[in-house]
C-alpha positions in Angstrom: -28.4 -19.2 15.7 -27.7 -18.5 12.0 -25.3 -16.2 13.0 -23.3 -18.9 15.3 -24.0 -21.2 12.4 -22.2 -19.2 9.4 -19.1 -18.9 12.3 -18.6 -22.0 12.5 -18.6 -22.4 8.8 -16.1 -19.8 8.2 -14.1 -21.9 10.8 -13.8 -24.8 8.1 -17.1 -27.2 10.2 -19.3 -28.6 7.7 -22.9 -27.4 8.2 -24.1 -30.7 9.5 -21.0 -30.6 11.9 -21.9 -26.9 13.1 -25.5 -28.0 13.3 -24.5 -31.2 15.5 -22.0 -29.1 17.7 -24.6 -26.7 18.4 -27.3 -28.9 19.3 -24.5 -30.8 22.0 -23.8 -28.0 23.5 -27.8 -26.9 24.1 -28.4 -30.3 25.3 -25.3 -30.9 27.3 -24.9 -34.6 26.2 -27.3 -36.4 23.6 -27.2 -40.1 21.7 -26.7 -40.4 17.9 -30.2 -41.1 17.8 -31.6 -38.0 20.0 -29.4 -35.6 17.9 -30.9 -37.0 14.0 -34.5 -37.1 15.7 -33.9 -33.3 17.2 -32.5 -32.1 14.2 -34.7 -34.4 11.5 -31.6 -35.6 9.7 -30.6 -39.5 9.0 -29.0 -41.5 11.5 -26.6 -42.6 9.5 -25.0 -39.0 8.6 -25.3 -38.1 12.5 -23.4 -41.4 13.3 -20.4 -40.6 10.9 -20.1 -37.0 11.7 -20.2 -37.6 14.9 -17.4 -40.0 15.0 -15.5 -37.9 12.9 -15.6 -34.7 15.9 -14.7 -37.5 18.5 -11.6 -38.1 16.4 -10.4 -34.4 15.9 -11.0 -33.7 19.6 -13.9 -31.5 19.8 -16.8 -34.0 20.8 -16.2 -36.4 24.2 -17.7 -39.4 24.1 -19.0 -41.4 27.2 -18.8 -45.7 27.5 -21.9 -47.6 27.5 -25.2 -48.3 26.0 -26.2 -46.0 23.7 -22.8 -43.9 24.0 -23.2 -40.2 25.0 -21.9 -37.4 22.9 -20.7 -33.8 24.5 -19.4 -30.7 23.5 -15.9 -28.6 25.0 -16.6 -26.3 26.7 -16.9 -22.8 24.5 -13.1 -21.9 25.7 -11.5 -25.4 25.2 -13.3 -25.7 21.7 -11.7 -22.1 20.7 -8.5 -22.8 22.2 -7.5 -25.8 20.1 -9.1 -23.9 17.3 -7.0 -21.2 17.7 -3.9 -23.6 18.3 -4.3 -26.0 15.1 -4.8 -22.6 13.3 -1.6 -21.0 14.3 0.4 -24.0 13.7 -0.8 -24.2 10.3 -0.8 -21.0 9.3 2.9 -20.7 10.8 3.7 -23.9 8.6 2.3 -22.5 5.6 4.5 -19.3 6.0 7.6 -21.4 5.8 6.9 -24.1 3.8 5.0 -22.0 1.0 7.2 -22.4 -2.3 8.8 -18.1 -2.4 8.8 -16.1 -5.9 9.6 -12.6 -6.6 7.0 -10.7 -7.9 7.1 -9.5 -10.7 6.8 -5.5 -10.7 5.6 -3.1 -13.9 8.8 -1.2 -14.5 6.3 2.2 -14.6 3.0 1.8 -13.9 0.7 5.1 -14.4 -1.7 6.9 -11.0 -4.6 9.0 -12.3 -6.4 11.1 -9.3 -5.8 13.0 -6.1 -7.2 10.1 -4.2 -5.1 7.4 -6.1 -2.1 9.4 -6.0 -1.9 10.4 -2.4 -3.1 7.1 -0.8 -0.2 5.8 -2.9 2.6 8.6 -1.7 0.9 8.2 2.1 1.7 4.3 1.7 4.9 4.8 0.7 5.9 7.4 3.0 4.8 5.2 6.0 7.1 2.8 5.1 10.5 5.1 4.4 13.4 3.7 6.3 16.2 6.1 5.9 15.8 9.1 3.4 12.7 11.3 1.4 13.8 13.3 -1.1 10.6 15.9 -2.0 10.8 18.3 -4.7 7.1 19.9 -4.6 5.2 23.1 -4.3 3.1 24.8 -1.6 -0.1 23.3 -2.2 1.1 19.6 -2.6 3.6 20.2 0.7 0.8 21.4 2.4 -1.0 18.2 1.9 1.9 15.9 2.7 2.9 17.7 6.0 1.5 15.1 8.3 3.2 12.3 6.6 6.7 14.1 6.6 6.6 14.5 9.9 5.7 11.6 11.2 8.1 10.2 8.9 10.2 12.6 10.2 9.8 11.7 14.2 11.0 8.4 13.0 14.3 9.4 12.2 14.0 9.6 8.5 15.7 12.3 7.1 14.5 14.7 4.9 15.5 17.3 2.0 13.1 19.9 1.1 12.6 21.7 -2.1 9.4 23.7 -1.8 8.9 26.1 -5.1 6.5 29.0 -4.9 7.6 30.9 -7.7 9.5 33.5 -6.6 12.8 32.5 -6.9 15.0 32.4 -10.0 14.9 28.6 -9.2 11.4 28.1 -9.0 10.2 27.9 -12.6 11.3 25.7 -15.8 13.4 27.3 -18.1 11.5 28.6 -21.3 12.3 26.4 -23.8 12.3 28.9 -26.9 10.2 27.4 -30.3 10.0 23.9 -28.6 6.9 22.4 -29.0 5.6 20.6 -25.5 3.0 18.0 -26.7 0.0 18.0 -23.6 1.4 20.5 -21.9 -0.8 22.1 -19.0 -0.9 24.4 -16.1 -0.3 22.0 -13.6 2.5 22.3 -11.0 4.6 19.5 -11.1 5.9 17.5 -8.1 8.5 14.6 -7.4 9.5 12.4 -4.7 12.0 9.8 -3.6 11.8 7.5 -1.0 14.9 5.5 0.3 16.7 5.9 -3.1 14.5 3.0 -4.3 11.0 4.2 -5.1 9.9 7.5 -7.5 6.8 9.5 -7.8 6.6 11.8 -10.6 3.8 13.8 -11.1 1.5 17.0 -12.1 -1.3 18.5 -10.3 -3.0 21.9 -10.4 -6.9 23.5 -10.9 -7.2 23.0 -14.6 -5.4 19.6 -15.1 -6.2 16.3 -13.8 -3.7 14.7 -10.9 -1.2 12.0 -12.6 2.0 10.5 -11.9 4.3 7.9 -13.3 5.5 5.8 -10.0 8.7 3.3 -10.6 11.5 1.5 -8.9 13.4 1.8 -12.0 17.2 3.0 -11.0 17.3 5.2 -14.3 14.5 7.4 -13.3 15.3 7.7 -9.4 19.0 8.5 -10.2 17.5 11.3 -12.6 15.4 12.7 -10.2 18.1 12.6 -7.0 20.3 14.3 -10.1 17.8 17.4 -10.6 17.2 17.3 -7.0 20.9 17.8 -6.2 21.4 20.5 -9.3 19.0 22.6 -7.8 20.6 22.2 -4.1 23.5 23.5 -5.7 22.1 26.7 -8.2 20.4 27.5 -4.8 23.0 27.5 -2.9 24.9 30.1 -5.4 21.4 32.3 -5.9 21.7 33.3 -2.2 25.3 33.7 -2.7 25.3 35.6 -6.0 21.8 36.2 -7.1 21.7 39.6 -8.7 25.4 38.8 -9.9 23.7 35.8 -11.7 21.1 37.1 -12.8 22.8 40.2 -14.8 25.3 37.6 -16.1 22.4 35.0 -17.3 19.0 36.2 -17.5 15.9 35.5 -15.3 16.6 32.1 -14.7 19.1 31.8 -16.5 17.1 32.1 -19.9 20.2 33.7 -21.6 21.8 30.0 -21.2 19.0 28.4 -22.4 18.5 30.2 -25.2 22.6 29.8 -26.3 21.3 25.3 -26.8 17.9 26.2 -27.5 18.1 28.7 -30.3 19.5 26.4 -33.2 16.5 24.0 -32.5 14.0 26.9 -32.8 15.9 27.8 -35.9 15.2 24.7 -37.3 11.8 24.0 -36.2 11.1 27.4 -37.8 12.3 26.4 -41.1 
């Protein structure tokens, strides 16, 4: 009974409506007076409430001397529930005044949990394109989200470091000073051109990432993404060629901008 009670509640009935609707439909059909003297409540509140079902349809009400009350049946009742519901729930959805929302520019994700319940949201949603720019361990965990991304027709570009390529480390930066910097392998993704995750994760660092819609940050990140398309594209073309020429990834280029701010720092 309390169960059937708090239903009806959460359906928008009053408790002395629920409490009248329910006792109807035990009895079948009942006066105004045999319904307050079953359920010990005034007349005068039974009278009004009562009324007040007959006029939104849900009670029937039979002529004569005292007037009979009666309850739908179960399926009639839920029925024109269920239609005054939808109606004004699909008014609501156009009528309802429309603002944009306003968005953080960045906003911050601390946590594997956080971080990958985000990137699985996301993910589910791509339309046309995900760029990912990650390592082994983070692909790994991602795999079932790609592909299903994937079977949808969304295409995808791959750049898995494992760090044993001449690609798959940062330069050294020679005498720069990196403020918080940890062991963490850092990962980046792009969805639809629209929406960026960048992040770190790794044993001895916590999981964070900086997630934005800003069009600075993903045109950065499709930028580096591209760059390292094309240096990979000319390491299986000239690898040891490039490397004699430039260093171990390419430190000796590095180290031609980098120097004079080392110098300097030194000083």
């Amino acid at each position: 009974m309390d169960q059937l009670l708090h239903h009806l509640r959460h359906l928008g009935f009053t408790e002395m409506e629920s409490k009248i609707m329910v006792e109807l439909a035990r009895q079948g059909s009942a006066s105004g007076y045999e319904v307050a003297k079953r359920l010990g409540v005034s007349r005068s509140n039974v009278y009004a409430t009562l009324q007040r079902l007959e006029q939104r349809g849900f009670l029937r009400c039979s002529p004569g001397e005292p007037a009979k009350y009666s309850m739908l049946k179960p399926e009639e009742m839920t029925r024109m529930i269920s239609d005054q519901m939808h109606t004004s729930l699909a008014y609501v959805e156009r009528s309802m005044p429309q603002s944009e929302p306003e968005k953080p520019v960045f906003y911050n994700v601390e946590g594997d949990k956080n971080v990958f319940e985000n990137l699985s949201r996301e993910l589910a949603a791509a339309q046309h394109e995900i760029v990912v720019d990650v390592w082994r361990e983070e692909a790994e965990l991602l795999r079932e989200d790609l592909q299903r991304a994937e079977s949808r027709g969304v295409r995808l570009l791959w750049s898995c470091e494992g760090g044993e390529g001449m690609l798959d480390q940062p330069l050294p930066l020679p005498g720069l000073p990196i403020s918080g910097a940890g062991t963490g392998r850092k990962f980046s993704l792009v969805v639809d051109r629209r929406w960026c995750m960048l992040g770190m994760r790794g044993e001895f660092c916590p999981t964070q990432a900086v997630v934005t819609e800003h069009p600075v940050m993903t045109g950065l990140l499709l930028s580096h993404f591209a760059q390292e398309l094309v240096l990979y594209e000319l390491e299986q073309d000239m690898g040891r060629e490039l490397e004699s020429r430039y260093g171990r990834r390419y430190a000796d280029i590095a180290t031609r901008y980098w120097s004079s701010f080392s110098s300097e720092n030194e000083q």
